[in-house]
KENU-993428 format. One record per residue: residue number from 1; x, y, z of N, C-alpha, C in turn; residue in three letters. Coordinates in pm, 1 decimal, always signed. Layout:
N
NUM	X	Y	Z	X	Y	Z	X	Y	Z	Ala
...
// end
This chain:
155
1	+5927.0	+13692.5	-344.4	+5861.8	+13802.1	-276.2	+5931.2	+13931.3	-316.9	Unk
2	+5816.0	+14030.5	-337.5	+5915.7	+14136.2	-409.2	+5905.0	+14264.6	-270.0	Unk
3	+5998.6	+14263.4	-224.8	+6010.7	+14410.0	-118.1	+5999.6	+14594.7	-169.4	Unk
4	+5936.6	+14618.7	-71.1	+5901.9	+14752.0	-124.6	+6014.7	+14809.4	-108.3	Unk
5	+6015.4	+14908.4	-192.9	+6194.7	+15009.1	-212.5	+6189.2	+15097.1	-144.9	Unk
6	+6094.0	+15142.2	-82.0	+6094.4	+15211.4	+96.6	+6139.7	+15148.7	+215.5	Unk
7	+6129.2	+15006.3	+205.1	+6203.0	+14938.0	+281.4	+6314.2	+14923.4	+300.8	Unk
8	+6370.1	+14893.1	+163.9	+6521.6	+14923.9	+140.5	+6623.7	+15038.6	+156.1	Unk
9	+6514.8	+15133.5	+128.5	+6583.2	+15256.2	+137.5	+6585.1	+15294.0	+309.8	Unk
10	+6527.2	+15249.6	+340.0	+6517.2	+15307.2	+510.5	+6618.5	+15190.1	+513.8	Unk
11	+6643.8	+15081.7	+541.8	+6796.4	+15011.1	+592.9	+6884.0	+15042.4	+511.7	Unk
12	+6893.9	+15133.2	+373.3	+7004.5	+15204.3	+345.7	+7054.2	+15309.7	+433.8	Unk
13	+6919.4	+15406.0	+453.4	+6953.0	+15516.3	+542.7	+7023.5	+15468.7	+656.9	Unk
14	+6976.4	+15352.1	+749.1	+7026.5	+15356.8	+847.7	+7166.3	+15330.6	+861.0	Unk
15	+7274.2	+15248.8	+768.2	+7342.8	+15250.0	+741.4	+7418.1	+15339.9	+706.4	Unk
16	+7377.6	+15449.0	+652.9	+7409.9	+15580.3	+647.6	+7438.9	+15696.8	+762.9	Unk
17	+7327.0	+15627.4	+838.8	+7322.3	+15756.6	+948.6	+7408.7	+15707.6	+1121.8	Unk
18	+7420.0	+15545.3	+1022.2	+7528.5	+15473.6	+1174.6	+7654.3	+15398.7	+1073.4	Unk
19	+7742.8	+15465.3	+1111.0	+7843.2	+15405.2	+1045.3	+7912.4	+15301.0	+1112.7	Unk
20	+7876.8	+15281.6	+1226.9	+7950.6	+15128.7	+1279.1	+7818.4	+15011.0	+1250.3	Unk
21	+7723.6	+15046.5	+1150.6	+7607.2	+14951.4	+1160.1	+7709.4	+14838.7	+1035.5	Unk
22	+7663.9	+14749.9	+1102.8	+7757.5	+14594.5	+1041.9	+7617.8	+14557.6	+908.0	Unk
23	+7563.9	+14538.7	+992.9	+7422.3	+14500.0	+940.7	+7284.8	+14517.7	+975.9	Unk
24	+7176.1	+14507.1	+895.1	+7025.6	+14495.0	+932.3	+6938.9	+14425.0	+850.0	Unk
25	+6874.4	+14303.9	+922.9	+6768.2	+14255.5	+930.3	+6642.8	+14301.6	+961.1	Unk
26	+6534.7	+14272.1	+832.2	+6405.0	+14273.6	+880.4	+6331.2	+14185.4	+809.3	Unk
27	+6277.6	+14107.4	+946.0	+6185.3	+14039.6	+963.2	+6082.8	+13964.2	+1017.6	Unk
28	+6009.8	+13890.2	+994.5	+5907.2	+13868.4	+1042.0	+5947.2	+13796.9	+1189.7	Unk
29	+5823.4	+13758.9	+1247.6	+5875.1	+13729.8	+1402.9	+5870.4	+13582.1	+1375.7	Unk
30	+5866.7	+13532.4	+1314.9	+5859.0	+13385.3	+1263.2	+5998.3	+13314.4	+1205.1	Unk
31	+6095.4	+13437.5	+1166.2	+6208.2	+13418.1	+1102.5	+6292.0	+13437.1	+972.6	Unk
32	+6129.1	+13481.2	+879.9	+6107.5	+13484.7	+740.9	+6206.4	+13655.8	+735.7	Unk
33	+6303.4	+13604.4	+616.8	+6365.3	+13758.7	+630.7	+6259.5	+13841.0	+513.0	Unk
34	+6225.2	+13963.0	+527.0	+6153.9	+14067.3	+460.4	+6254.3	+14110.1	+377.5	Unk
35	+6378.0	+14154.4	+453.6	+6444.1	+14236.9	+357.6	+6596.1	+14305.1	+465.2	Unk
36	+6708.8	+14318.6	+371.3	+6809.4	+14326.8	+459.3	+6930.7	+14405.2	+370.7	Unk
37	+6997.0	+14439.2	+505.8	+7116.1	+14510.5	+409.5	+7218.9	+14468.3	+528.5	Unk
38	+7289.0	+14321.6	+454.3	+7383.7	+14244.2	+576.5	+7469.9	+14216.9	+468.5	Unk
39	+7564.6	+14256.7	+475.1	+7727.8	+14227.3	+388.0	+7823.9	+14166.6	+487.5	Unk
40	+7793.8	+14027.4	+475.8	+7922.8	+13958.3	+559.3	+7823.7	+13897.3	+697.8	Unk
41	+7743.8	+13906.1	+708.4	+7659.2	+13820.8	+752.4	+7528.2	+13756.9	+729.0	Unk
42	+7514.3	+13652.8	+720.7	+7431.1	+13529.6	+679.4	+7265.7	+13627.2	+694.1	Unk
43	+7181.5	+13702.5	+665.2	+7067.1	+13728.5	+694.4	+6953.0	+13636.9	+721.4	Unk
44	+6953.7	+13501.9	+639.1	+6828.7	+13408.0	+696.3	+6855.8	+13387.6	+828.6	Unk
45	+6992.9	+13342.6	+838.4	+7023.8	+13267.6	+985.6	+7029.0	+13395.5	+1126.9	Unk
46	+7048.6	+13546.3	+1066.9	+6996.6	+13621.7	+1166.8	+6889.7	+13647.5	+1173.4	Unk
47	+6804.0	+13621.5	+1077.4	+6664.3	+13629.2	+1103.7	+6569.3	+13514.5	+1251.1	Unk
48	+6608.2	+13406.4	+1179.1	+6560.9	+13276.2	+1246.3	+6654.8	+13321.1	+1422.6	Unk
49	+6746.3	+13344.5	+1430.1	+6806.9	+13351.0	+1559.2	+6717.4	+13518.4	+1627.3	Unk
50	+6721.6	+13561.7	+1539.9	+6656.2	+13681.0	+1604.8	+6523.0	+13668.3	+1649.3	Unk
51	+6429.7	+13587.3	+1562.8	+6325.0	+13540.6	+1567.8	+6307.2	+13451.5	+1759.2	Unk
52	+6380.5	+13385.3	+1767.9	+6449.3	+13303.2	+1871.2	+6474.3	+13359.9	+1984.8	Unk
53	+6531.3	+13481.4	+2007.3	+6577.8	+13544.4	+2116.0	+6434.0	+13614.3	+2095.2	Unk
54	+6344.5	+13708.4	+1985.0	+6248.5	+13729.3	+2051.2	+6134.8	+13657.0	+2149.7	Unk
55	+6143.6	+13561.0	+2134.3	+6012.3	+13472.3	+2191.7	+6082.5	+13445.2	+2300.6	Unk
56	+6187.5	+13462.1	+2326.2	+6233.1	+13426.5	+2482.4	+6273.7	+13519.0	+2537.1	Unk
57	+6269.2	+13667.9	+2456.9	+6272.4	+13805.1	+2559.6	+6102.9	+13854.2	+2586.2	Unk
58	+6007.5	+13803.3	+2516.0	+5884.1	+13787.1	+2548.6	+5866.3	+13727.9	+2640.6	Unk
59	+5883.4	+13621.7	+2671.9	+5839.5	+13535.7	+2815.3	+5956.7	+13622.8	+2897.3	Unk
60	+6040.6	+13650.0	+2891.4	+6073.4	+13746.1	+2993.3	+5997.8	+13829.6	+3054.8	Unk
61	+5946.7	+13903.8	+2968.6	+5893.9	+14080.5	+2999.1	+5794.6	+14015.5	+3053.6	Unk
62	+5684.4	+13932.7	+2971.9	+5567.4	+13886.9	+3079.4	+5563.6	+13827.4	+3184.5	Unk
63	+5695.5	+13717.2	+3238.2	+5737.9	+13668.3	+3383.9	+5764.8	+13756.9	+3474.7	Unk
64	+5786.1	+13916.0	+3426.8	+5795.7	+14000.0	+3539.4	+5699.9	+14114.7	+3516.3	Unk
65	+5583.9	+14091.0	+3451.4	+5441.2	+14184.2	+3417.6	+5483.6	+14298.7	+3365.2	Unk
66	+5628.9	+14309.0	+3304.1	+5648.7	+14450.7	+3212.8	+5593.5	+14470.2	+3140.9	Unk
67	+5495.2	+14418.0	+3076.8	+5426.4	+14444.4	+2934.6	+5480.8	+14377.5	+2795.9	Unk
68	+5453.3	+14429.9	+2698.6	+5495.9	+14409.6	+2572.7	+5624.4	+14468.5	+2554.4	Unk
69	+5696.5	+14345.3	+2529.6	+5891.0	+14408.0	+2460.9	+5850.2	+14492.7	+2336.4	Unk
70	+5963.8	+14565.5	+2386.2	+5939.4	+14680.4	+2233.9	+6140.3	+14668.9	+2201.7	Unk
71	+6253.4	+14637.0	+2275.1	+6339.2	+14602.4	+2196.9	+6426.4	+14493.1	+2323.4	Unk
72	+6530.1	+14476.5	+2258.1	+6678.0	+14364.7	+2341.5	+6789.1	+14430.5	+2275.5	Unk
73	+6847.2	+14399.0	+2408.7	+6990.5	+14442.2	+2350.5	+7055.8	+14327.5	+2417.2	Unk
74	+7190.4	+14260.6	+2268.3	+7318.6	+14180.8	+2328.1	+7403.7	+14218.4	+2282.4	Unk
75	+7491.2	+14219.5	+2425.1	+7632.5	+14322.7	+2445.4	+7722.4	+14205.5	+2385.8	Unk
76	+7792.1	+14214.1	+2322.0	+7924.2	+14110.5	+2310.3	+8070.1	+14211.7	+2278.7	Unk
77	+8188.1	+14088.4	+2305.2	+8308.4	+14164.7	+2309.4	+8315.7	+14237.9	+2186.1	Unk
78	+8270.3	+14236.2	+2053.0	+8310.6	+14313.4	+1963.6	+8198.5	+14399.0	+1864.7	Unk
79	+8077.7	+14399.0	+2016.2	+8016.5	+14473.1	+1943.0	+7843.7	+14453.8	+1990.3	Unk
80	+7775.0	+14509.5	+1952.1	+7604.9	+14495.6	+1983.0	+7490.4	+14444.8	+1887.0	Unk
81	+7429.4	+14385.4	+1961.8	+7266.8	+14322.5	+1880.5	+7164.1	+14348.3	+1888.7	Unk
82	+7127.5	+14421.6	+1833.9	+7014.6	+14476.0	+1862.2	+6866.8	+14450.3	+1799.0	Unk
83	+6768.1	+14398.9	+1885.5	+6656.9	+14409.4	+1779.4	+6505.9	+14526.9	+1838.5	Unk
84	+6406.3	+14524.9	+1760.4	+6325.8	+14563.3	+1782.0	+6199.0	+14565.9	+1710.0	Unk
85	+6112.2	+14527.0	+1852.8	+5989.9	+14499.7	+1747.6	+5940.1	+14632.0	+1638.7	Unk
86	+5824.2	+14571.0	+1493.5	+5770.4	+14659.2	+1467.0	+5671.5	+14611.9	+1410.4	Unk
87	+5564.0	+14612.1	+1491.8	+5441.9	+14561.7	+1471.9	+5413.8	+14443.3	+1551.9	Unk
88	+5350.4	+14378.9	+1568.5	+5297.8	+14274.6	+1613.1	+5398.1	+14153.3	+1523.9	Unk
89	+5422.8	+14152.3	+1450.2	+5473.2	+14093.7	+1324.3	+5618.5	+14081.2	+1279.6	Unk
90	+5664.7	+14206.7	+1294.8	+5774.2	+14217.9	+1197.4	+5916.5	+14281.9	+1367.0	Unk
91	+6027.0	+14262.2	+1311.6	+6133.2	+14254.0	+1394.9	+6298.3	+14283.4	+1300.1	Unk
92	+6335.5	+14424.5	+1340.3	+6433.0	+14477.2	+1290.0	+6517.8	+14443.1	+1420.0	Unk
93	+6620.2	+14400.7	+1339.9	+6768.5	+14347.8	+1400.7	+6877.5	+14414.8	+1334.5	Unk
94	+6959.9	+14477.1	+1421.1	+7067.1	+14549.7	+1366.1	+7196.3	+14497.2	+1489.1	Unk
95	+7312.2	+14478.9	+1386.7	+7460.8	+14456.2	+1458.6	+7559.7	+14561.4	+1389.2	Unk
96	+7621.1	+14587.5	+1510.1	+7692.8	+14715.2	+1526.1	+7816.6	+14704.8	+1603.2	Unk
97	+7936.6	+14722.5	+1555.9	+8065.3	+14784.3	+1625.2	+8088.0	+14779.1	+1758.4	Unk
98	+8179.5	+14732.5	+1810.8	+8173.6	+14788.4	+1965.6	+8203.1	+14933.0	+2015.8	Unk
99	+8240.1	+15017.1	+1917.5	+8267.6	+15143.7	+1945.3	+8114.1	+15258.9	+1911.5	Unk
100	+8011.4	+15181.9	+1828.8	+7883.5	+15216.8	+1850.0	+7838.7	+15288.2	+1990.1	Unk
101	+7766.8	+15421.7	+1948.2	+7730.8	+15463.5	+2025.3	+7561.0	+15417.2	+2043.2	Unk
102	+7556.9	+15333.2	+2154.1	+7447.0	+15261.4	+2164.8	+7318.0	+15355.8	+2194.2	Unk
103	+7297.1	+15464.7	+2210.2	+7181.9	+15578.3	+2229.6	+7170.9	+15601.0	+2116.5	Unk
104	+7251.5	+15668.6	+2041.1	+7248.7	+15707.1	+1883.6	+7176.0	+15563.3	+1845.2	Unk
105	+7235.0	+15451.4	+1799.5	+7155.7	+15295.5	+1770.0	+7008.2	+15317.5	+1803.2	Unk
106	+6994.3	+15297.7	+1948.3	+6814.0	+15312.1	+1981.2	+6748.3	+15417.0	+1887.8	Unk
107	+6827.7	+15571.9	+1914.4	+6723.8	+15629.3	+1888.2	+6719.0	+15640.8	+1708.9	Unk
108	+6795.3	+15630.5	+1664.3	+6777.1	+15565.1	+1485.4	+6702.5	+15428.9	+1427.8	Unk
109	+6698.3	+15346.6	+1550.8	+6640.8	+15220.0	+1468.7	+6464.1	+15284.8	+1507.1	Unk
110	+6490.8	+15309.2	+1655.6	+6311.5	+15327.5	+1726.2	+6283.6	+15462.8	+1564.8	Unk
111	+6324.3	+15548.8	+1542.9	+6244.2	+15593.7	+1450.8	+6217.0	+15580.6	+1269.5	Unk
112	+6339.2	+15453.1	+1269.4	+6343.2	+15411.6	+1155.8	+6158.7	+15274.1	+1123.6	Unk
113	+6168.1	+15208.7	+1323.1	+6083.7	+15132.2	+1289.5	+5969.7	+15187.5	+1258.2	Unk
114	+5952.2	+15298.4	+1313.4	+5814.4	+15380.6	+1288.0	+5777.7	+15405.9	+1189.6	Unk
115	+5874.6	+15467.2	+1085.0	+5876.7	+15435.3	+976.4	+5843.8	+15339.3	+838.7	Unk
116	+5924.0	+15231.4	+918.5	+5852.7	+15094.6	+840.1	+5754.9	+15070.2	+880.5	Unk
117	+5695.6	+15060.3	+1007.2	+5551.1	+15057.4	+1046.7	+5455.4	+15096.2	+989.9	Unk
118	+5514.6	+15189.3	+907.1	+5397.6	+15286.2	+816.4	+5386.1	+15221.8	+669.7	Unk
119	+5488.7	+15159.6	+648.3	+5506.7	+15115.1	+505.3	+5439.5	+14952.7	+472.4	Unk
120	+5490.8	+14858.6	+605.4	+5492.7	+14723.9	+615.0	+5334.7	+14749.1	+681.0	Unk
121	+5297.9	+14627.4	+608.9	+5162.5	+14547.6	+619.9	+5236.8	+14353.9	+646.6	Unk
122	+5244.5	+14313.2	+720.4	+5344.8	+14177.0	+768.6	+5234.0	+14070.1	+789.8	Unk
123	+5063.7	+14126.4	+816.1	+4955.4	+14079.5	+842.1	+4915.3	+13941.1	+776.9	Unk
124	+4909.1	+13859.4	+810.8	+4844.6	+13761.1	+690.0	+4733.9	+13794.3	+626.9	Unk
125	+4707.7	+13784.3	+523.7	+4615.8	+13770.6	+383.4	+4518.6	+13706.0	+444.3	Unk
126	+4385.2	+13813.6	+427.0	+4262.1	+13685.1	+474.0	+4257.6	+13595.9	+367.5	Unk
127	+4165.9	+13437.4	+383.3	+4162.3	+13348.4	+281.3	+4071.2	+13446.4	+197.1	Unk
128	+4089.6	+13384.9	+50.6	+4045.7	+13432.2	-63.4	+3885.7	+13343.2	-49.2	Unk
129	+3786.3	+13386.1	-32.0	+3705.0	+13277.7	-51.9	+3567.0	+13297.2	-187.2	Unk
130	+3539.8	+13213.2	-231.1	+3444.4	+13222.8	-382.5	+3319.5	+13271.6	-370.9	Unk
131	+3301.9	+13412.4	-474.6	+3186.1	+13409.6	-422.8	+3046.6	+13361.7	-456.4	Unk
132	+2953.8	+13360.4	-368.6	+2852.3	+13323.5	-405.9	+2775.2	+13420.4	-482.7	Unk
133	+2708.2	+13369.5	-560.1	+2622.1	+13464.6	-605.1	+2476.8	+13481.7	-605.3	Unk
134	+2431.8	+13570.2	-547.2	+2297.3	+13646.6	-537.3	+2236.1	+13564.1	-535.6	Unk
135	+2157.1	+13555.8	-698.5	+2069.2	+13441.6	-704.4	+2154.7	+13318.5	-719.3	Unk
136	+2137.5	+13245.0	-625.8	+2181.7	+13076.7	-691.4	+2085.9	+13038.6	-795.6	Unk
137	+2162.9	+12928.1	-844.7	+2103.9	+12887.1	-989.4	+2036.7	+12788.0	-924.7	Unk
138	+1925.9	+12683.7	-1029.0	+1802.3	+12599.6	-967.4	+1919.3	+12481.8	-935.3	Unk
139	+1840.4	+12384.8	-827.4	+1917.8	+12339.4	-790.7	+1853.9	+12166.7	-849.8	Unk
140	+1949.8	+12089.8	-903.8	+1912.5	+11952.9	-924.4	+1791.0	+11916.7	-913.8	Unk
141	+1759.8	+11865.1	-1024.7	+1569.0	+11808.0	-993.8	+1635.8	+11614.7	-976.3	Unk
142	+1515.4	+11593.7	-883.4	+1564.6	+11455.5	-840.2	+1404.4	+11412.2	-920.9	Unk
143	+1399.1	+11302.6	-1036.3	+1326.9	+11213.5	-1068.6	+1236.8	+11141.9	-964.4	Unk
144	+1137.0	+11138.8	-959.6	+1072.3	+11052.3	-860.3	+1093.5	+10946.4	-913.7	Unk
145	+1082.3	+10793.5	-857.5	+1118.5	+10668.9	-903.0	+1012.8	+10614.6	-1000.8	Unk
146	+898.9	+10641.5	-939.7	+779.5	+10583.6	-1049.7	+763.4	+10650.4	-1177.5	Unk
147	+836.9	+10832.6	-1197.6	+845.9	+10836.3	-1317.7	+923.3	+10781.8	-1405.8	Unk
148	+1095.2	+10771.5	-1320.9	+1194.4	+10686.9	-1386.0	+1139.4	+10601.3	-1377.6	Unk
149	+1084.1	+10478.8	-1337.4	+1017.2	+10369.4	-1411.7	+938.6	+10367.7	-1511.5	Unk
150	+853.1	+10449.5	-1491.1	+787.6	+10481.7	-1644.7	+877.1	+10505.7	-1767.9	Unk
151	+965.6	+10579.6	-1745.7	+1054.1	+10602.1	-1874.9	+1093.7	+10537.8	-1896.6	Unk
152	+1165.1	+10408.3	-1801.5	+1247.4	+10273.2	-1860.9	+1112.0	+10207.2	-1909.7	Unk
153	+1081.8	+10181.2	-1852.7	+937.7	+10081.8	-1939.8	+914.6	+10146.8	-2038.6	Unk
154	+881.1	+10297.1	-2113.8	+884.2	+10329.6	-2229.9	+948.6	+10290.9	-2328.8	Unk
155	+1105.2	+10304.5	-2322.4	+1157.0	+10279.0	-2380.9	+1174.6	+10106.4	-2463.6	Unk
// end
């Protein structure tokens, strides 16, 4: 799969514009990584785990009629996890420092996703299907039997 270099470049930027950012993941909500800029951490396996905590911060938000999650945050001793949806589809995950300033984080990833939102298409591919054409061609002539009998008896 070849990733668009707008993609890349926006999880360069963000890396740029957060210097306690460890890493970032993006990908699909299924687990599939899109594309990442993680040095020193495993990206498939934060994908698939991120993937994981989304579907169970979803049944959250809807067990208490909040609506649609738009991000999560996990606090740990040395630092934060952050993801957030973007799109129906796709799910940027970023880990960060414990000395991260976690407002700065939100408000860089929320406008980074907007961003990719604009770029990423995550949609499945309708099926390809063949086409028909206009006129169909004639369709099979079926022999009546008494002529095929005639022809074998000709012969």
């Amino acid at each position: 799969m070849t990733v668009d270099q707008a993609v890349l470049a926006e999880l360069a930027n963000l890396r740029h514009r957060l210097p306690e950012l460890s890493g970032s993941v993006l990908a699909t909500t299924d687990g599939m990584v899109v594309a990442h800029d993680a040095h020193g951490i495993e990206p498939d396996s934060l994908a698939a785990l991120a993937a994981a905590h989304l579907a169970l911060a979803r049944r959250f938000a809807h067990a208490v009629n909040h609506g649609e999650l738009r991000e999560s945050v996990v606090e740990c001793d040395g630092g934060y996890i952050t993801s957030y949806t973007a799109g129906p589809n796709a799910l940027l995950t970023l880990v960060t420092s414990g000395d991260a300033n976690l407002a700065m984080v939100h408000l860089e990833a929320r406008r980074a996703v907007r961003r990719l939102a604009r770029v990423l298409v995550l949609e499945p591919a309708a099926p390809v299907r063949p086409e028909i054409p206009a006129q169909p061609g004639p369709l099979a002539r079926r022999t009546p039997m008494a002529t095929l009998q005639n022809a074998i008896r000709g012969h």
